[in-house]
C-alpha positions as CSV (number, residue, x, y, z in Angstrom):
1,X,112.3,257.4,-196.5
2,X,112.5,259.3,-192.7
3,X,115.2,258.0,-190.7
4,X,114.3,259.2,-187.1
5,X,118.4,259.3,-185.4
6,X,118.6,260.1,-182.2
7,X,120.7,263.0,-181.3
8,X,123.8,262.1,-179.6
9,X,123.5,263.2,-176.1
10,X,120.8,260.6,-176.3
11,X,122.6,257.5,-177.5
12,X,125.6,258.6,-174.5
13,X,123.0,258.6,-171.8
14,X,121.9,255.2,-173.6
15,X,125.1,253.6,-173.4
16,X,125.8,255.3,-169.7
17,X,122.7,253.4,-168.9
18,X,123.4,250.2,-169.7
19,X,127.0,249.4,-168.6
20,X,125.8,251.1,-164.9
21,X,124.7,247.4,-164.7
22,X,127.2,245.6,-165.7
23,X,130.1,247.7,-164.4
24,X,133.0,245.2,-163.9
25,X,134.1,244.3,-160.8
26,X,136.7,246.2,-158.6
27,X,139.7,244.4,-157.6
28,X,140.5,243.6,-154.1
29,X,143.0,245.9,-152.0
30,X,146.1,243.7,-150.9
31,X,146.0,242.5,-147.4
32,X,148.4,243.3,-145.1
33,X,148.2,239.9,-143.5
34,X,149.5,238.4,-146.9
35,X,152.8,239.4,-146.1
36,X,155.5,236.4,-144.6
37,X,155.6,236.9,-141.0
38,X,159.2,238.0,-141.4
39,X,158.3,241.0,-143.6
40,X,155.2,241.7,-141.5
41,X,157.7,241.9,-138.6
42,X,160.3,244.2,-140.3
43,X,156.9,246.6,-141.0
44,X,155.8,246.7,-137.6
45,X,159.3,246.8,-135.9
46,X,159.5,250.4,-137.2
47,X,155.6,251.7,-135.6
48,X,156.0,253.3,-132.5
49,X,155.1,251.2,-129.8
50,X,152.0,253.6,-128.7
51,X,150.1,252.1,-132.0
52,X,150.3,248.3,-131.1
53,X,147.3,248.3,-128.8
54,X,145.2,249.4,-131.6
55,X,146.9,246.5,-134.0
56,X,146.6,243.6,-131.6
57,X,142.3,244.3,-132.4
58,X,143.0,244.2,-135.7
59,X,143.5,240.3,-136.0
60,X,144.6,237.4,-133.8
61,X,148.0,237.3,-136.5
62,X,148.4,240.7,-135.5
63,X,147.9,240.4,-131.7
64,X,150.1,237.5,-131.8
65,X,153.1,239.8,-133.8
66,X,153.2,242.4,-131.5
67,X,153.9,240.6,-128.4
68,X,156.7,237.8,-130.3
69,X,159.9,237.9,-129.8
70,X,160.9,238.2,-133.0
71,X,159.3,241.5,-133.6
72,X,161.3,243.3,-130.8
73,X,164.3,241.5,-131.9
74,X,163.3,243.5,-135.2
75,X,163.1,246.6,-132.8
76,X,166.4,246.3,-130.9
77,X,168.2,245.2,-134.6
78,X,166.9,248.3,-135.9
79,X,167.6,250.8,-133.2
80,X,163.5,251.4,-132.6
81,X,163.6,250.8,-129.3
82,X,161.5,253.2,-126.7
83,X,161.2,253.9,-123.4
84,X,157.9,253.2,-121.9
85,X,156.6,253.6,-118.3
86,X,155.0,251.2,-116.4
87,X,153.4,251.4,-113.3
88,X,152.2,249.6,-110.0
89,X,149.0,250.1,-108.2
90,X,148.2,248.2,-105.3
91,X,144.7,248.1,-103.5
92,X,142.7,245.5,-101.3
93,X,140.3,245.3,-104.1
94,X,142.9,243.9,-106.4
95,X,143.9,240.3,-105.5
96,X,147.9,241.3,-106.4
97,X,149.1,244.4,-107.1
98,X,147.9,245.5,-110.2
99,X,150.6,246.6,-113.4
100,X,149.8,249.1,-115.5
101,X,151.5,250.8,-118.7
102,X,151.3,254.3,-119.8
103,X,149.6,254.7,-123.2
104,X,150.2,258.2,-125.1
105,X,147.9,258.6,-128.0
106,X,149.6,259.1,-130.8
107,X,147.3,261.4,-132.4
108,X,146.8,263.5,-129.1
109,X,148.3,266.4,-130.7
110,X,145.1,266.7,-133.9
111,X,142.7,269.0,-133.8
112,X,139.5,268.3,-132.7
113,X,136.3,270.5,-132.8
114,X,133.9,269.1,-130.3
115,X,135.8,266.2,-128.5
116,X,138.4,266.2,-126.2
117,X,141.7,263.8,-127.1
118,X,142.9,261.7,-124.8
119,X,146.4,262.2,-124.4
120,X,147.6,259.5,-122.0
121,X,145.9,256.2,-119.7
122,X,146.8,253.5,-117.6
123,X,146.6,250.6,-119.7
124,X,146.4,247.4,-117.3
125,X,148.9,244.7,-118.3
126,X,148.0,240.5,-117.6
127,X,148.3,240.2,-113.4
128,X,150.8,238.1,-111.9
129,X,150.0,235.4,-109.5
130,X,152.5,237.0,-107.6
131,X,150.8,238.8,-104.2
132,X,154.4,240.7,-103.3
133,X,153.8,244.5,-102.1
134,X,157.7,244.7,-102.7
135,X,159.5,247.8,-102.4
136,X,162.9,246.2,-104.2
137,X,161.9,246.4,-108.0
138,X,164.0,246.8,-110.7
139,X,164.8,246.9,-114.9
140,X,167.1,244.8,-116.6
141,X,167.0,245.5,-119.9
142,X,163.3,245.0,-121.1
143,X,162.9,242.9,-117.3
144,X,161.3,243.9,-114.4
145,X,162.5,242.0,-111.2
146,X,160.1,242.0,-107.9
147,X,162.5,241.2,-105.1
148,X,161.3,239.1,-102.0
149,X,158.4,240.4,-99.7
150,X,156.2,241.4,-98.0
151,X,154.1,238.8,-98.6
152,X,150.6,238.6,-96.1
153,X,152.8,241.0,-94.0
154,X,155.9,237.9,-94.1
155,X,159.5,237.8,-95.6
156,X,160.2,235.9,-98.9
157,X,162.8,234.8,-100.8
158,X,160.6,234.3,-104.3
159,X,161.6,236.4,-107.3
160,X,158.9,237.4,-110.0
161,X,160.2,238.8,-113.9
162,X,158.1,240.6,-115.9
163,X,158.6,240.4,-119.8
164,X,157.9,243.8,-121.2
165,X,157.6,243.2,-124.5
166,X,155.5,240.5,-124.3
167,X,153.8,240.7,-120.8
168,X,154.3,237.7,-119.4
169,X,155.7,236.7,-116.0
170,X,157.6,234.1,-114.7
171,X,159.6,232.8,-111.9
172,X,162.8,233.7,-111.4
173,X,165.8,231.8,-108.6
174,X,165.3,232.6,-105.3
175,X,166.9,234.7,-103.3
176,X,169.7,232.9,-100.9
177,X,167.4,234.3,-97.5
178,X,164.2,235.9,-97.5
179,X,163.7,239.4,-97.1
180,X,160.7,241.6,-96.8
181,X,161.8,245.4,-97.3
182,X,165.0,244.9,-99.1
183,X,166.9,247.5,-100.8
184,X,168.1,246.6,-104.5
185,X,170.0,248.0,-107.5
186,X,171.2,247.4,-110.6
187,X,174.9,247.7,-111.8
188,X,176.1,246.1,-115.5
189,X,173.3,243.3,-115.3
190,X,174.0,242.5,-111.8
191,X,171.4,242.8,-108.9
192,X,172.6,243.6,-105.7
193,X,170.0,243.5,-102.9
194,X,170.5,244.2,-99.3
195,X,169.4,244.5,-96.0
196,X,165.9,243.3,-94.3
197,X,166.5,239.8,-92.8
198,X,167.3,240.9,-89.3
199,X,167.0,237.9,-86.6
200,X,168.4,235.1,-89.8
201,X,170.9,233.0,-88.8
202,X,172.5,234.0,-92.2
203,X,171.8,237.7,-91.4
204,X,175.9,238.0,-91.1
205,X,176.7,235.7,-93.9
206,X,173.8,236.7,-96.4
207,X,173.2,240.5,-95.5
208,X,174.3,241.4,-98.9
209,X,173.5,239.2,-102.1
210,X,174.0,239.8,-105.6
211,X,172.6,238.4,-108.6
212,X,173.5,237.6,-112.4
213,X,171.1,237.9,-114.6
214,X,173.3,235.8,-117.6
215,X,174.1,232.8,-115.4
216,X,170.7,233.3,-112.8
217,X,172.5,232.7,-110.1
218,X,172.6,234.2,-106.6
219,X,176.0,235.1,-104.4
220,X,176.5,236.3,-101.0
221,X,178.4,239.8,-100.2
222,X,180.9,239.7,-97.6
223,X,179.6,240.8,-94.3
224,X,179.8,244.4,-94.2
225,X,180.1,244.6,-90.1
226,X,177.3,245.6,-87.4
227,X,177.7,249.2,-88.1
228,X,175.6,248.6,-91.6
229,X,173.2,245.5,-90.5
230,X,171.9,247.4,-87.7
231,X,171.3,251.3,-89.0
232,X,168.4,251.9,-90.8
233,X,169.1,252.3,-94.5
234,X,166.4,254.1,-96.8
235,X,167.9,254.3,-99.8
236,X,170.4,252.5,-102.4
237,X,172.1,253.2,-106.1
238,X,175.2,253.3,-108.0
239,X,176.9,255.9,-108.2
240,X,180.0,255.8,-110.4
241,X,180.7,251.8,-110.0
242,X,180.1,251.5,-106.5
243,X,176.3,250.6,-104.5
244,X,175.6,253.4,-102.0
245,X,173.8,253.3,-99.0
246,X,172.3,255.5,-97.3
247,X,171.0,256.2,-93.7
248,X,169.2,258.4,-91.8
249,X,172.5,260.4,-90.6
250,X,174.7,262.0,-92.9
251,X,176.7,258.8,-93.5
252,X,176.7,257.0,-96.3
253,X,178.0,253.3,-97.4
254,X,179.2,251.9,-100.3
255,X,180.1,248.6,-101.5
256,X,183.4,248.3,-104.6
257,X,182.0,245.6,-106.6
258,X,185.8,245.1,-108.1
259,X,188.0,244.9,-104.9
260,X,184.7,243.7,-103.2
261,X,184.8,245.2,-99.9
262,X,182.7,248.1,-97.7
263,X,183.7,251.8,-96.9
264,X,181.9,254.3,-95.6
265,X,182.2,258.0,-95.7
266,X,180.1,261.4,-94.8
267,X,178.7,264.2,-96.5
268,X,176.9,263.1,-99.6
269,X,173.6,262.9,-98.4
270,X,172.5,266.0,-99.5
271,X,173.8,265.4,-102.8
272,X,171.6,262.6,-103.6
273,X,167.6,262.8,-102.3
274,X,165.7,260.4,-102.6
275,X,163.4,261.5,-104.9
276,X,165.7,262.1,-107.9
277,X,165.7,261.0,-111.5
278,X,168.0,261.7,-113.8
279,X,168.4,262.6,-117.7
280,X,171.3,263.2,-119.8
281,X,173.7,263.1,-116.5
282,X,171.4,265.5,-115.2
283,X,169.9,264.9,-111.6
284,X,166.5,266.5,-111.3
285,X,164.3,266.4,-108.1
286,X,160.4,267.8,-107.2
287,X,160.5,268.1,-104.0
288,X,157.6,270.4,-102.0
289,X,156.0,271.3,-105.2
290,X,159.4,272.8,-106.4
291,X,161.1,271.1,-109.6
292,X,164.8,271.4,-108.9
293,X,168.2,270.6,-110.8
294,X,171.8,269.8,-109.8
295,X,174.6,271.9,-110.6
296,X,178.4,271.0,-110.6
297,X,178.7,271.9,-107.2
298,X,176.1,270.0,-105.5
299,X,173.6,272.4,-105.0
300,X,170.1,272.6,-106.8
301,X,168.5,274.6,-108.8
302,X,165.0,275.8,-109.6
303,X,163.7,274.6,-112.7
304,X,162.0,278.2,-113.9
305,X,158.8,278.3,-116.2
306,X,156.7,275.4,-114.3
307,X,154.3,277.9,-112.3
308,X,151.2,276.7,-114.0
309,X,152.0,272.6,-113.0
310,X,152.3,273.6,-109.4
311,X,149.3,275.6,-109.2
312,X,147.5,271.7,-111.1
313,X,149.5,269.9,-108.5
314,X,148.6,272.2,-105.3
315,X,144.7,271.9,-106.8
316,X,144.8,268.6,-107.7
317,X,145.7,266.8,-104.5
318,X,149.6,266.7,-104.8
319,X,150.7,267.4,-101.6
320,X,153.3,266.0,-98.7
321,X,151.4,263.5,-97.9
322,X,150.1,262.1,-100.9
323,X,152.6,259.6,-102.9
324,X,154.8,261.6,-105.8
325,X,156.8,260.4,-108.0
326,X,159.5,261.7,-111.3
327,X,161.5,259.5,-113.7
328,X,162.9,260.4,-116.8
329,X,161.6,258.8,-120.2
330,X,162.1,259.6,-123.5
331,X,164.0,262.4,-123.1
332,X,161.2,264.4,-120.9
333,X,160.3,264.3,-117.1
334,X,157.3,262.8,-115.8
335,X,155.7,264.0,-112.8
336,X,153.2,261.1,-111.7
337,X,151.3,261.9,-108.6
338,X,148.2,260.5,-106.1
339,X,145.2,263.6,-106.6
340,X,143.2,262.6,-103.3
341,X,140.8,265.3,-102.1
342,X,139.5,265.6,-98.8
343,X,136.2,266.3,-99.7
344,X,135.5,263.3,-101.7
345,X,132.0,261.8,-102.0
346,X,133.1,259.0,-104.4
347,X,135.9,257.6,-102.5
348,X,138.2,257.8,-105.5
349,X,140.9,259.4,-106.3
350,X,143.4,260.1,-109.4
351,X,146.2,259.4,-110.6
352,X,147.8,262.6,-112.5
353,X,150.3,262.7,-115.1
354,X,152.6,265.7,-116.5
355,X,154.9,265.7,-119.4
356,X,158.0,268.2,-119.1
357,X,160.5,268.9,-121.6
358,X,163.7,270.7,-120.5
359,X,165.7,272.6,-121.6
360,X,169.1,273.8,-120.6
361,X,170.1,277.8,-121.2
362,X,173.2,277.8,-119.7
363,X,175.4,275.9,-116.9
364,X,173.3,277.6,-114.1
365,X,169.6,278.4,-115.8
366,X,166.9,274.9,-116.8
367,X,163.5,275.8,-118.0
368,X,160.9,273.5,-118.3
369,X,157.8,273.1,-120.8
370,X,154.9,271.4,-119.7
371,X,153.5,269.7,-123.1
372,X,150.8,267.6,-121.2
373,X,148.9,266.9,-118.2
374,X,146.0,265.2,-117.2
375,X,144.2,262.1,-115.2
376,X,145.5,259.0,-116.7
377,X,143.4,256.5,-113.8
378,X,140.8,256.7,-111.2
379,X,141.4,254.2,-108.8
380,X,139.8,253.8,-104.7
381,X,140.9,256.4,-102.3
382,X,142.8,253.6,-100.5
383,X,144.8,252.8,-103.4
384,X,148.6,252.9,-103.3
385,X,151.0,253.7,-105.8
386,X,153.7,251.5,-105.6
387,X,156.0,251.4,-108.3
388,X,157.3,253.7,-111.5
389,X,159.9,252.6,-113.8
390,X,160.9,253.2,-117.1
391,X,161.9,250.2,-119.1
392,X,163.6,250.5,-123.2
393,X,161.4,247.8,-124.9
């Protein structure tokens, strides 16, 4: 009797054949959205910041974590905190002036073949109701303040608080007199604002006003005399405990918060330009396309190795007349400036970003390392840049 067997390669093809069908099935990946919210929280606390736009698309439980409270709470508990700049553009296209925040893709530095990587943008943030064009902003902690007016050209006394870790506005006490082109500070969680309510009848009794940001509650300053109320003052900061003023001689004012009264003294102007920012106790300055430093004595410095951003800047619109502006964040320098061009058949311009990182040889030698620059917005030529400040959030 002929058994016909089947060679074995056969019968393996066979069996390979049959289970292809009947393959069982493959079990599920764990969601991340599983987690408790408090673990989800201790997760994300410890992203950088850069990767939460791309999260909050993920899911409405994820765009509703990275804006809580309790996540940055997370952040601030584990020492994850970062600097981040935000930005003010105002226009008479916008119907208030228009907040933006500066985005760095965190995988700008990969390699790419054929496209180019984005390395930084504007991001708009929710608007505020708020129509102020004001000059007096500052950051309290992860707070920015908008002082007073203009408002429609028209002092004001409102105060506007933006939330940066969540984005959200709201109103904060007013101001004891309005004010339309005050000058205002910050020193240990204290606002002091000043200056621009000329013709008041509290002008003498509410020049100078100071704010607490733990109790939200507003003071006057005593009178400093007519000497300070009626020179024109540009510029304001504290400098080693005290608020300086400045004005458009060589004098400069200052106000001791601890015995609380006025001084005034010469000389220092120089020391202290407007345009300044400064990083590890470091004062830094671009000025006419020249990045400059401070040295012990109080003269400055050129920052060497920063030939090829002041060629982009020259080429790129940055000039004298165009708005300029440097802060430190993150332990580099930002250069943001306006690139208008003359010739401009668009009637737009842009809004250019460089990245420096510094470092220092010596006591009297800084060089500088440009890791990035680029466009980060295109906005209308009659656009204004308002505002840069850095905020920890």
């Amino acid at each position: 009797m002929n058994l016909q067997v089947e060679p074995p390669e056969k019968n393996k093809r066979k069996k390979k054949k049959k289970t292809k069908n009947s393959s069982p099935p493959q079990p599920s990946s764990p969601s991340f959205s599983l987690l408790p919210d408090d673990i989800a929280v201790n997760c994300l606390a410890r992203i950088s910041r850069s990767h939460y736009p791309n999260l909050s698309i993920v899911s409405k439980s994820f765009r509703s974590l990275v804006s809580s409270t309790e996540l940055y709470a997370a952040r601030s508990h584990l020492g994850s905190t970062e600097q981040c700049l935000y930005v003010c553009l105002s226009d008479k296209s916008y119907q208030f002036p228009q907040w933006f925040t500066l985005w760095t893709n965190p995988n700008r530095n990969l390699p790419r073949k054929k496209k180019k990587t984005i390395g930084q943008l504007l991001v708009p943030i929710p608007p505020s109701d708020f129509p102020s064009e004001s000059e007096s902003t500052v950051v309290v902690g992860s707070e920015i303040y908008v002082i007073g007016g203009p408002i429609d050209g028209a002092p004001s006394s409102a105060v506007r608080i933006l939330d940066c870790r969540s984005h959200t506005w709201r109103d904060a006490p007013s101001m004891i007199v309005p004010r339309k082109h005050a000058l205002a500070c910050v020193y240990e969680g204290r606002i002091y604002v000043m200056g621009s309510c000329k013709g008041l009848e509290e002008e003498s009794s509410s020049w100078a006003e100071v704010f607490d940001t733990k109790t939200q509650t507003w003071q006057s300053l005593p009178d400093p005399g007519p000497e300070i109320r009626n020179c024109f003052l540009h510029r304001i900061a504290e400098i080693e405990g005290k608020i300086h003023l400045w004005n458009s001689s060589i004098k400069t004012y200052a106000y001791e918060p601890i015995q609380d009264k006025w001084e005034c003294s010469e000389g220092m102007i120089e020391n202290f330009p407007r345009s300044e920012c400064v990083m590890e106790n470091v004062w830094y300055i671009y000025r006419v396309r020249l990045c400059q430093w401070a040295v012990k004595d109080g003269s400055w410095k050129n920052v060497k190795g920063l030939d090829s951003l002041r060629e982009i800047y020259r080429r790129n619109g940055g000039s004298s007349g165009n708005t300029t502006k440097f802060v430190s964040c993150g332990g580099k320098l930002l250069l943001i400036w306006e690139g208008y061009m003359k010739h401009n058949p668009n009637n737009r311009k842009k809004i250019w970003c460089a990245e420096i990182v510094v470092e220092k040889v010596d006591e009297d030698e800084v060089w500088g390392n440009v890791e990035w620059v680029g466009v980060v917005q295109s906005v209308p030529t009659s656009c204004q840049l308002l505002h840069c400040l850095v905020v920890s959030v």
